[in-house]
KEBA-404325 format. One line per 2 residues: number of its first residue (from 1); their letters; for each residue x, y, z of N, C-alpha, C. Coordinates in steps of 0.001 Angstrom, whole numbers. Each point is the difference from the previous one (the first is absolute). Layout:
! residues N
NUM = A = X:Y:Z:X:Y:Z:X:Y:Z; ... .
This chain:
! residues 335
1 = XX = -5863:-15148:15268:1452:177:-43:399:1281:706; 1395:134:353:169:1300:755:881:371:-1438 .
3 = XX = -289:1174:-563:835:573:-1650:673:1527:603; 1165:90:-115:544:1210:444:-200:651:-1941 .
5 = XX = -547:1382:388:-266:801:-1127:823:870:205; 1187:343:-879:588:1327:149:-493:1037:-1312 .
7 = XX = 136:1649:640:-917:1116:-495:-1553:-487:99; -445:65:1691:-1334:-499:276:-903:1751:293 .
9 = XX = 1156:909:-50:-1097:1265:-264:16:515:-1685; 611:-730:-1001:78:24:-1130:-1173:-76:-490 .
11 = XX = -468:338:-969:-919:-56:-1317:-831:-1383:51; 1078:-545:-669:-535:-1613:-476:184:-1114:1668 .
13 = XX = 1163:616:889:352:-525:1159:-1094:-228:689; -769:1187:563:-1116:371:956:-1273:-1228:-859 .
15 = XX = 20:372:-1172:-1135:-798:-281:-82:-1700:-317; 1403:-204:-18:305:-1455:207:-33:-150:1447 .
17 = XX = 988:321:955:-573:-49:987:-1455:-234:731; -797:254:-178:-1719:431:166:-465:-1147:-416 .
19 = XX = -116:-425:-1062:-341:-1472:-729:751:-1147:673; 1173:361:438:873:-1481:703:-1500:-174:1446 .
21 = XX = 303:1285:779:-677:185:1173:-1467:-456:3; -1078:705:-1024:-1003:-849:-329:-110:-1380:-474 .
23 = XX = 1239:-295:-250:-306:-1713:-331:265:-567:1144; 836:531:1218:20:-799:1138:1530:-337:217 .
25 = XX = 940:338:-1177:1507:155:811:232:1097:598; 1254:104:906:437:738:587:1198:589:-1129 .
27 = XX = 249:1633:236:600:519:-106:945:866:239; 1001:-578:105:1375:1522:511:409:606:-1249 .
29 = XX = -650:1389:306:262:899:-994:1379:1019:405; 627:144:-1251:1696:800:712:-305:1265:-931 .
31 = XX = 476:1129:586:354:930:-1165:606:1231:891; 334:1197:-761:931:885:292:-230:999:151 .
33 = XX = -1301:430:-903:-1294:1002:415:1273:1163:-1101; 192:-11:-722:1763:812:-558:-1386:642:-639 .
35 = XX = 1096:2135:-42:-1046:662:-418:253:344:-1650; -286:-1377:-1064:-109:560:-972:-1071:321:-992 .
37 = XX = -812:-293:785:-1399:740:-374:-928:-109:1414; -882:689:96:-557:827:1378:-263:-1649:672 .
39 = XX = 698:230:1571:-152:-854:733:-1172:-268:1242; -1274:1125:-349:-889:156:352:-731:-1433:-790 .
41 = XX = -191:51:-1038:-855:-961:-929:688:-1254:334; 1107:-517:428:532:-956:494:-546:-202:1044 .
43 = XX = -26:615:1274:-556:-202:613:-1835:76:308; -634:282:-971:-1039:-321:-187:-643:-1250:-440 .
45 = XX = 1193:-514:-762:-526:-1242:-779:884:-1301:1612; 929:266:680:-2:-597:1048:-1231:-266:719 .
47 = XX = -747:1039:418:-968:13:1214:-1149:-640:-204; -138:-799:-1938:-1117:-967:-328:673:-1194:443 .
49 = XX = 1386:-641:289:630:-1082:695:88:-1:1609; -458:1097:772:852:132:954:-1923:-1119:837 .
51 = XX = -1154:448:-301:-638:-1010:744:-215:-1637:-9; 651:-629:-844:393:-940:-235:1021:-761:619 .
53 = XX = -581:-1310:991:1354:-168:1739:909:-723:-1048; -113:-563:-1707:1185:-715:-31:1177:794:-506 .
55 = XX = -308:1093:101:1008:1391:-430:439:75:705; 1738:-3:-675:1132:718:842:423:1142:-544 .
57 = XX = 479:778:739:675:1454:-904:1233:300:260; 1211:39:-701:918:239:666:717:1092:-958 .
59 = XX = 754:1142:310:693:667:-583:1167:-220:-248; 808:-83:-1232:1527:-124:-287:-46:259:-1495 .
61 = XX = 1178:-80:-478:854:-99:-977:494:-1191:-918; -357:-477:-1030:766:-1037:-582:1277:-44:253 .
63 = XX = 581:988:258:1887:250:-61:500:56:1189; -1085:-25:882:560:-564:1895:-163:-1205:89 .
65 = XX = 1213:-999:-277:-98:-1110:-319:-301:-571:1789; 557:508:945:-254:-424:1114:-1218:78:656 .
67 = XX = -1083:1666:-378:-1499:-500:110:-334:-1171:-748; 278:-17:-1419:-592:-898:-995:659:-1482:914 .
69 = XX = 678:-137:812:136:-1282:-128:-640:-126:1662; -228:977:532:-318:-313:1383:-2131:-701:-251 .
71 = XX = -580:499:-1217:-1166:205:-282:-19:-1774:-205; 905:-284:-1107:82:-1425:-435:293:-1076:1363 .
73 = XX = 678:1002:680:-69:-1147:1560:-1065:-178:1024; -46:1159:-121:-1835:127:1108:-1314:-548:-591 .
75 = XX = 112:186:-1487:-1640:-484:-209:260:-962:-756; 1177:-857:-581:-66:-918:-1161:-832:-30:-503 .
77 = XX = -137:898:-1332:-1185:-110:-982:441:-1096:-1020; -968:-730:-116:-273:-1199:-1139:420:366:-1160 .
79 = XX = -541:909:-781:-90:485:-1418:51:1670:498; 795:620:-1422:347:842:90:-368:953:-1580 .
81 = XX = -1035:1255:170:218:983:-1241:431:981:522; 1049:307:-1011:836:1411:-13:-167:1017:-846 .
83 = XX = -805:894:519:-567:1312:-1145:817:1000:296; 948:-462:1173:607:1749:579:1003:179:-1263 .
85 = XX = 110:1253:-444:970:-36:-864:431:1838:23; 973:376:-801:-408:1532:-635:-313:-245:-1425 .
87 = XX = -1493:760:168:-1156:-211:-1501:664:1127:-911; -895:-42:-1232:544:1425:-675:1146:-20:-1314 .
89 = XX = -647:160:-1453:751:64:-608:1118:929:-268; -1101:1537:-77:563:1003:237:727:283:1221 .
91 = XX = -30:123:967:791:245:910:974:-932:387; 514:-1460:-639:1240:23:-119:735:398:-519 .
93 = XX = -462:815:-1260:1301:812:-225:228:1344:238; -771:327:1390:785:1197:598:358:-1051:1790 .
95 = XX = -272:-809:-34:771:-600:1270:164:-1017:-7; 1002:-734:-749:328:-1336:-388:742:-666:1069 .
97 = XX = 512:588:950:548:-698:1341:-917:-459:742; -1563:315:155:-963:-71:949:-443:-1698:-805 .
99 = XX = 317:-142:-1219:-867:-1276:-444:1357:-1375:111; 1413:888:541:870:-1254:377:-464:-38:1108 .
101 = XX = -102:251:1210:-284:321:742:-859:-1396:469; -1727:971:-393:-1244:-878:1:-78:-1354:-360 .
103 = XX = 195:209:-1325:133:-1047:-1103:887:-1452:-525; 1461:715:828:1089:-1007:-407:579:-473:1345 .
105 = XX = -74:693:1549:579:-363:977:-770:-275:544; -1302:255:129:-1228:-84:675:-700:-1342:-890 .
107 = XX = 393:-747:-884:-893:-1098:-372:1076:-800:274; 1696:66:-346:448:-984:870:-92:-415:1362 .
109 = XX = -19:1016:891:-605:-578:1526:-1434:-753:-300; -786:430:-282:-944:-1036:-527:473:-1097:-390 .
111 = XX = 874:-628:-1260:-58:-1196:-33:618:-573:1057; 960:591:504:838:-799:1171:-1007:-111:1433 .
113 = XX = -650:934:361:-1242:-365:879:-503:-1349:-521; -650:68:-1275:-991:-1073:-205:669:-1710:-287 .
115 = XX = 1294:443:135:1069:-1061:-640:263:-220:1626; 28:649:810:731:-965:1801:-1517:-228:558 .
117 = XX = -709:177:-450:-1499:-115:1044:-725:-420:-475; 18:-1032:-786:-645:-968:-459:-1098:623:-1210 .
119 = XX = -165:641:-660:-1298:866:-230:-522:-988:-1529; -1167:-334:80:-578:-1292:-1097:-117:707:-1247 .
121 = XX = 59:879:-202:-473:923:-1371:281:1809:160; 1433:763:-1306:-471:997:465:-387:224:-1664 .
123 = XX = -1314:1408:592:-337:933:-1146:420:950:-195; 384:920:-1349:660:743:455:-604:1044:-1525 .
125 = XX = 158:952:146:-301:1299:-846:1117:89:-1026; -67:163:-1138:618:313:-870:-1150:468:-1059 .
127 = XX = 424:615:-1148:-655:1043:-569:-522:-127:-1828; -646:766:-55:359:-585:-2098:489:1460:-548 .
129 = XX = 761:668:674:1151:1004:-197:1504:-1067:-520; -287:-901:601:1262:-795:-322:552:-825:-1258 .
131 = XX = -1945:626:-1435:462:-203:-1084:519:574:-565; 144:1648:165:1112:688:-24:-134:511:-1677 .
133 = XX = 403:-574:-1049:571:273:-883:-1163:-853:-1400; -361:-976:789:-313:-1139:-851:-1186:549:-811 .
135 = XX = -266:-159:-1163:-1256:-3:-1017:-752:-742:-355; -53:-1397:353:-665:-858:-630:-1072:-289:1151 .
137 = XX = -1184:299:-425:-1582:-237:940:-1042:-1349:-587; -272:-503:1554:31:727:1192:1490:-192:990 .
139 = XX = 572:159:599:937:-95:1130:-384:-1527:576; 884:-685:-242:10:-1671:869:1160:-18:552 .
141 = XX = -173:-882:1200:668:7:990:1453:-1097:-1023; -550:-504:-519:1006:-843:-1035:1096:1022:-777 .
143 = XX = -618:1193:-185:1373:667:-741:1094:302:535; 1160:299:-99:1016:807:374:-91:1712:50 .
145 = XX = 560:-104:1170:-535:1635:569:1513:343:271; 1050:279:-680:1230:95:253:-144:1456:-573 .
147 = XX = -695:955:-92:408:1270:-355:-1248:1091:966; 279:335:1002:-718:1173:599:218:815:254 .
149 = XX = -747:1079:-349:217:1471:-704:-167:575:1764; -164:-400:1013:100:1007:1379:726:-831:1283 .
151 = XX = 1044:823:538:384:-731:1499:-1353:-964:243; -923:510:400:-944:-613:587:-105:-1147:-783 .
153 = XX = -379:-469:-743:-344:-1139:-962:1416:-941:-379; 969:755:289:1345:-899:661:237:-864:919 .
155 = XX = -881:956:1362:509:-785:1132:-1631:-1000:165; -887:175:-586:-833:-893:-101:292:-1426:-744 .
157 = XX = 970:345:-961:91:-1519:-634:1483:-483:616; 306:989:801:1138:-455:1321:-569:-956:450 .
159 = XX = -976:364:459:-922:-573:1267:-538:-1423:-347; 164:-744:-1575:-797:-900:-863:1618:-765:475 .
161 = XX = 1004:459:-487:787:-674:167:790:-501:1033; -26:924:1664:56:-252:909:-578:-1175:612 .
163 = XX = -1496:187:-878:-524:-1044:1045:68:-1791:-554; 370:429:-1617:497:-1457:-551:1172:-870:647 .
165 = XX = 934:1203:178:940:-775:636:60:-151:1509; -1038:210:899:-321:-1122:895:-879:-654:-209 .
167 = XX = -1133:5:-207:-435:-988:-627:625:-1321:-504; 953:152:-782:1394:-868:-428:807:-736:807 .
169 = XX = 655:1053:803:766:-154:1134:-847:-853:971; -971:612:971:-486:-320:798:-1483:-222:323 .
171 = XX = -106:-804:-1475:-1605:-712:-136:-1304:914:827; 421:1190:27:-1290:1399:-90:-703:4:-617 .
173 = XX = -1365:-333:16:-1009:75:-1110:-422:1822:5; 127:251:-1622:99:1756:153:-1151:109:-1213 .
175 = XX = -856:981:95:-343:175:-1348:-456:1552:135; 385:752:-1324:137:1536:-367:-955:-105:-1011 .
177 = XX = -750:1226:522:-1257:363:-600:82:1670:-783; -101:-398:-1375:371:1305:-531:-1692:980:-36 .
179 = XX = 192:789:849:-1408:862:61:74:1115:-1616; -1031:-160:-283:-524:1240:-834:-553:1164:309 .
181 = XX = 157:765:17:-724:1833:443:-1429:-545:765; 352:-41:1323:-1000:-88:907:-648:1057:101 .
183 = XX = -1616:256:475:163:1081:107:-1731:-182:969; -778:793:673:-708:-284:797:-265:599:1474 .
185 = XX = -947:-174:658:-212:755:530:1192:-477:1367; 327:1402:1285:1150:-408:590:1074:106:-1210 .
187 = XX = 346:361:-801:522:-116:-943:1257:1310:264; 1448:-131:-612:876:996:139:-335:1106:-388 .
189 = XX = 471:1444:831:-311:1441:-774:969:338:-710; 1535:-1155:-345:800:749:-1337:-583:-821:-999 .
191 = XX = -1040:-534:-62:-459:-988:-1588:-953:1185:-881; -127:-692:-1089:-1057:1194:-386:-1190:-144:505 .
193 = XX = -910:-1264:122:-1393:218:153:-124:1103:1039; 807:-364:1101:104:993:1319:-225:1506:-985 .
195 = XX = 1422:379:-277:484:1475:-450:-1124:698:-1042; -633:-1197:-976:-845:800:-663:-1168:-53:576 .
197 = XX = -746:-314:864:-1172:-27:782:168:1620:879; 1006:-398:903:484:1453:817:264:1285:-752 .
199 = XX = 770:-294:-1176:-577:1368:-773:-965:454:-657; -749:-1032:-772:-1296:129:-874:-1069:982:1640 .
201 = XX = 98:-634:572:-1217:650:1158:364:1389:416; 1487:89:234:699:1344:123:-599:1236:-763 .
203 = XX = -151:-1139:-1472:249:1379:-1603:1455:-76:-439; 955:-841:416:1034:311:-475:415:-768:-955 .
205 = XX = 817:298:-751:534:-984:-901:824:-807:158; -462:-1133:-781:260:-1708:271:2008:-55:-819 .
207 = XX = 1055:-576:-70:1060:-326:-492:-569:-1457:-911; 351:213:-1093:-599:-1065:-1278:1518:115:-550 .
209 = XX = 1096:-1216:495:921:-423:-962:-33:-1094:-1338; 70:111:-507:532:-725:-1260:-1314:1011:-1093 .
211 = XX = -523:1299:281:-1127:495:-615:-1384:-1515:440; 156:-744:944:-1067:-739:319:161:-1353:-989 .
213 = XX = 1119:-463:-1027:-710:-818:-591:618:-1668:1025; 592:443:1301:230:-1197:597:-1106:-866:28 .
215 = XX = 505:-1264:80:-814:-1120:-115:199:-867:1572; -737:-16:750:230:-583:1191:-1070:-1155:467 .
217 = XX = 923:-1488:627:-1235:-916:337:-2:836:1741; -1271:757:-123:-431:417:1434:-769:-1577:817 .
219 = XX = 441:-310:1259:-137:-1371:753:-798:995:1081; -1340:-527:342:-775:511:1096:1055:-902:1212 .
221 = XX = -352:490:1411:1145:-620:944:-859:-924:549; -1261:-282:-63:-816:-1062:155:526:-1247:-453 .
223 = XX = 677:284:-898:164:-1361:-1352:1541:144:403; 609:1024:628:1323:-476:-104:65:-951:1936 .
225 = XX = -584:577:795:-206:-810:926:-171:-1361:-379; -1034:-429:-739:-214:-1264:81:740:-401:-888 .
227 = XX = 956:285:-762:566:-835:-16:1418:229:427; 541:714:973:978:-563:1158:-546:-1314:611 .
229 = XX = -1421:359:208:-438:-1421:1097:393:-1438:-972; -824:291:-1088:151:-1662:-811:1466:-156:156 .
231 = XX = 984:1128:-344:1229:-428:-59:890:-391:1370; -529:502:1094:68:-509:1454:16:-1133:352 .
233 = XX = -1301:-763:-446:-367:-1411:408:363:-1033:-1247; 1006:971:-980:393:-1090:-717:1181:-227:-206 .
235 = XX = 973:-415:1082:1053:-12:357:1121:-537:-1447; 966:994:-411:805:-199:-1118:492:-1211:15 .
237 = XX = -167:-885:-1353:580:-1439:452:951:75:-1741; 1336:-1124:265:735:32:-1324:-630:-127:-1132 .
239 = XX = 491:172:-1098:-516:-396:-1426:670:-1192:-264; -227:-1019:6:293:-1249:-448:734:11:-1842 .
241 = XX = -800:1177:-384:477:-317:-1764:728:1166:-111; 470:669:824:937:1122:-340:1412:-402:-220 .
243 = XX = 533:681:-861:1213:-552:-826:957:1323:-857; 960:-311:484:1111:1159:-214:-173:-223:-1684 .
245 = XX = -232:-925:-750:378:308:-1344:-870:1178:-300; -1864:157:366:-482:662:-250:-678:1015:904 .
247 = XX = 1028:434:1246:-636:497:1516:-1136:908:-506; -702:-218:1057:-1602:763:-26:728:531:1436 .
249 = XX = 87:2025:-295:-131:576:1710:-1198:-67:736; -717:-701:-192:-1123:-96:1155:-340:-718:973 .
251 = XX = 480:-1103:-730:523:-912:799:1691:-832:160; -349:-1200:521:1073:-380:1029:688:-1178:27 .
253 = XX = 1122:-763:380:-116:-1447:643:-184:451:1116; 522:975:557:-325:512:1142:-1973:491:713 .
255 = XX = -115:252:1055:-1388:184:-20:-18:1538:235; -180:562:-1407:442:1320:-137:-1688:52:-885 .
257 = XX = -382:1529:-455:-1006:-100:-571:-131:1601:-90; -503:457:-1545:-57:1348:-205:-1584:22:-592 .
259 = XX = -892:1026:363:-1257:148:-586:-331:1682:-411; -614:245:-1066:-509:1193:-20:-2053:534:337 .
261 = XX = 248:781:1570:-1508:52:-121:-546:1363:-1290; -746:-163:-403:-280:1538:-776:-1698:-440:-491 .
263 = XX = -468:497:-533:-1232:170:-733:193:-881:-1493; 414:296:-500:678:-442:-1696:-1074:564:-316 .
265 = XX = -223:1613:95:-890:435:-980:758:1678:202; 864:236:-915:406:867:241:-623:1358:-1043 .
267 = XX = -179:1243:1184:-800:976:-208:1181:1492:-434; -809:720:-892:977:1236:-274:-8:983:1035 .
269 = XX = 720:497:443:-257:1296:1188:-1301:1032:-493; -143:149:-1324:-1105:1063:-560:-1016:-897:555 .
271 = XX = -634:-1248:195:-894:-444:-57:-103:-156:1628; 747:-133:1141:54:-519:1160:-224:1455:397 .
273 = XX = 560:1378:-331:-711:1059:107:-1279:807:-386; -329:-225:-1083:-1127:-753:-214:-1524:-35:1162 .
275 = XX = 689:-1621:109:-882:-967:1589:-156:1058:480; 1013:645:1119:511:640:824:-719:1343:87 .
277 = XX = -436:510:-1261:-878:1359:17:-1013:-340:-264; -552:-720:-212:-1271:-379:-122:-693:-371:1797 .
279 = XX = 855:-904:597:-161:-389:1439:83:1068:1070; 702:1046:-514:-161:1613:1226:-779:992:-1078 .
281 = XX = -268:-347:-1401:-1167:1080:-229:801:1369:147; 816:-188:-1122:1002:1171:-83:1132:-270:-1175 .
283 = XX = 525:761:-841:686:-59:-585:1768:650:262; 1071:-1053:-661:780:528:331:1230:949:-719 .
285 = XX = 641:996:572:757:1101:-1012:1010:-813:218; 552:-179:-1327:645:-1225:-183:1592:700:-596 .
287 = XX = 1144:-136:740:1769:560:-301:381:-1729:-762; -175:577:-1549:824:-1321:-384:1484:320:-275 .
289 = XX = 720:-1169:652:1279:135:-571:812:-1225:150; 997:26:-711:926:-1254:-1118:253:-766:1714 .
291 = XX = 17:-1154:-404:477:-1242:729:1436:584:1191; -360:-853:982:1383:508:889:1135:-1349:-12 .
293 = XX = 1030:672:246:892:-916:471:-319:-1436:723; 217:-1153:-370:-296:-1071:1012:-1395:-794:-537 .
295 = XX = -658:833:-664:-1618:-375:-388:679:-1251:-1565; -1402:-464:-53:-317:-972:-587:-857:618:-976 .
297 = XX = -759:-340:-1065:-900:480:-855:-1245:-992:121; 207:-1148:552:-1091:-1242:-116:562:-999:857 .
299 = XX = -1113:-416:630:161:-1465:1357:-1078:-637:-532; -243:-1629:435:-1131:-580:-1024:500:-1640:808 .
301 = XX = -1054:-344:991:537:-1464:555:-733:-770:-764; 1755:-1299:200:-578:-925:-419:-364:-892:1365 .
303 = XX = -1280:-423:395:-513:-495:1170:-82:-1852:-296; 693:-456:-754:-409:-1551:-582:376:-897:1248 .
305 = XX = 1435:557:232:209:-823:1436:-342:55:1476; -1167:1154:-61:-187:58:1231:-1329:-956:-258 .
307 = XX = -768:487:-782:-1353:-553:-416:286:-1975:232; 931:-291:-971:412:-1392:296:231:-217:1566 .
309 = XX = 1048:316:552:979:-636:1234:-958:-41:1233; -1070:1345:-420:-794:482:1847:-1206:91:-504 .
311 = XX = -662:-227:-1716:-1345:359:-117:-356:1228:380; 345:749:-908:-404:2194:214:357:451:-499 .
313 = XX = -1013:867:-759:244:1045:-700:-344:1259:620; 454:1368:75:-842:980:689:-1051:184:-947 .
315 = XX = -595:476:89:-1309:309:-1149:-935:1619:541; 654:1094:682:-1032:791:392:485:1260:-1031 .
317 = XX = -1219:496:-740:-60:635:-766:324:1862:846; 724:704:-854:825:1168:154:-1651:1285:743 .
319 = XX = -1051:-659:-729:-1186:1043:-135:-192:-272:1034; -188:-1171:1299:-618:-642:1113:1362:525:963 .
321 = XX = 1169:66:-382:1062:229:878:767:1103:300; -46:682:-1497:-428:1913:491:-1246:167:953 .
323 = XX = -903:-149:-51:-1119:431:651:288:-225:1636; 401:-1289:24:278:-296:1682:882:773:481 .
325 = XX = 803:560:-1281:1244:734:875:-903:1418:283; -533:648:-1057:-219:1082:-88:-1173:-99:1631 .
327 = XX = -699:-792:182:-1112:145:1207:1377:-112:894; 998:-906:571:556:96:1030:563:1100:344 .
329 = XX = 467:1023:-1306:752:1531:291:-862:776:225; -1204:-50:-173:-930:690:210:-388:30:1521 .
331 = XX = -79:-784:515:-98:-637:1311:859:416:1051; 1199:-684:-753:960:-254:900:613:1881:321 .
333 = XX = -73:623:-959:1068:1103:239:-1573:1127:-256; -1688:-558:426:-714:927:-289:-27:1336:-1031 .
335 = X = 68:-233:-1227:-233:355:-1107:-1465:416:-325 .
């Protein structure tokens, strides 16, 4: 297939990308190279796509609707994942215009691209920030997520509902994949694994909010790759038994479709730090302090419908997926 990937120097982008390419599709990768975290490492994780002839690279903007639509005319990509976004819980709420922006003008040109150019399936990023408020574990894509505690996790379940109603409208097969705390090697330097690795080696001290007792399903990006792919080749089709008396948001009459990838084994931050000093053979001076704005206390997937619809569960254990990260920083930034 030819799959246009947007945020292809991204995190999870670059490494979906890479897997399309080794399986033998072609890829036009878009992104903006935007400097909100060092655009050196962006372009590092490019230059593992760039020997690969079914790679395209092109630079733009979700919000230049006229690149974005000149891209959809030159290469008609088949299927479409959209990772470009503005990430970041915390930092939407010191720049909440940057995630209308990214997030809300930049995924409508997306659907309207994928809505005039025929496009068979899009994927698209959405988050499990977007349970927001909710208490009852684990997190299913079946609950109602009508209360989120950050811009960001707003315009993500924007983005759920945007794409229902084409889907609706204009028989778009869409399906939104709520990611859990990715984390891995290539991995972001505003996440923690990054921040506490780079300081533990420093000597400096690590930031521990909630005093550590967060509870997080950490998703190796191995497992979140594959299953973009299952969810790729499994093009969103209606729900036949869906029914307004008792609507299920996950699904559709429409060929709409919501999944959560995560681990469903969710770990305490004391314990994932923990891993983490044990794997660099060092301990860390640890600044605890109370929960921030926007945070959650506990994430916890429920994976039933992905396991059903595409057959997958991620399954890579936190001890095997710290370690890969910790050898790639080691490596990568010679440590």
């Amino acid at each position: 297939m030819k799959v246009l990937v947007t945020g292809s120097a991204g995190f999870i982008g670059s490494a979906l990308a890479l897997r399309l390419l080794e399986r033998g599709d072609n890829v036009v990768g878009l992104d903006n190279l935007n400097d909100y975290y060092d655009v050196n490492l962006k372009k590092a994780r490019l230059e593992r796509l760039r020997p690969h002839r079914g790679f395209t690279d092109i630079r733009a903007s979700l919000e230049d609707t006229s690149a974005l639509t000149e891209t959809f005319v030159k290469h008609r990509p088949e299927r479409v994942v959209n990772l470009a976004a503005q990430a970041g819980v915390r930092y939407s709420i010191q720049n909440p215009r940057a995630y209308i922006d990214s997030n809300l003008v930049g995924f409508i040109n997306i659907l309207e691209a994928c809505r005039h150019y025929g496009v068979e399936h899009l994927v698209y990023a959405s988050s499990s920030s977007v349970y927001g408020a909710n208490t009852k574990m684990p997190f299913s894509v079946h609950d109602n997520v009508d209360h989120p505690v950050s811009l960001y996790a707003a315009t993500k379940k924007a983005n759920e509902l945007m794409a229902h109603t084409y889907s609706h409208l204009y028989g778009l097969p869409t399906t939104g994949l709520r990611f859990f705390t990715v984390y891995g090697p290539w991995g972001r330097p505003d996440m923690a694994l990054f921040l506490f690795t780079r300081n533990i080696l420093a000597g400096e001290p690590i930031d521990v909010f909630n005093y550590g007792h967060h509870r997080r399903d950490f998703t190796y990006i191995d497992d979140i790759v594959e299953g973009i792919l299952r969810v790729l080749d499994h093009v969103a089709e209606p729900n036949p038994d869906w029914s307004s008396d008792t609507p299920d948001s996950a699904t559709s009459r429409a060929p709409y479709r919501l999944y959560n990838i995560g681990s469903h084994r969710p770990i305490e931050l004391m314990r994932y730090i923990d891993v983490l000093e044990q794997c660099l053979g060092r301990k860390a001076i640890k600044n605890l302090l109370p929960m921030q704005p926007g945070d959650v206390p506990d994430t916890y997937a429920d994976v039933d419908a992905l396991i059903r619809h595409v057959g997958y569960r991620p399954d890579t254990p936190i001890e095997e997926g710290v370690a890969r990260f910790v050898a790639w920083y080691r490596d990568h930034y010679r440590v």
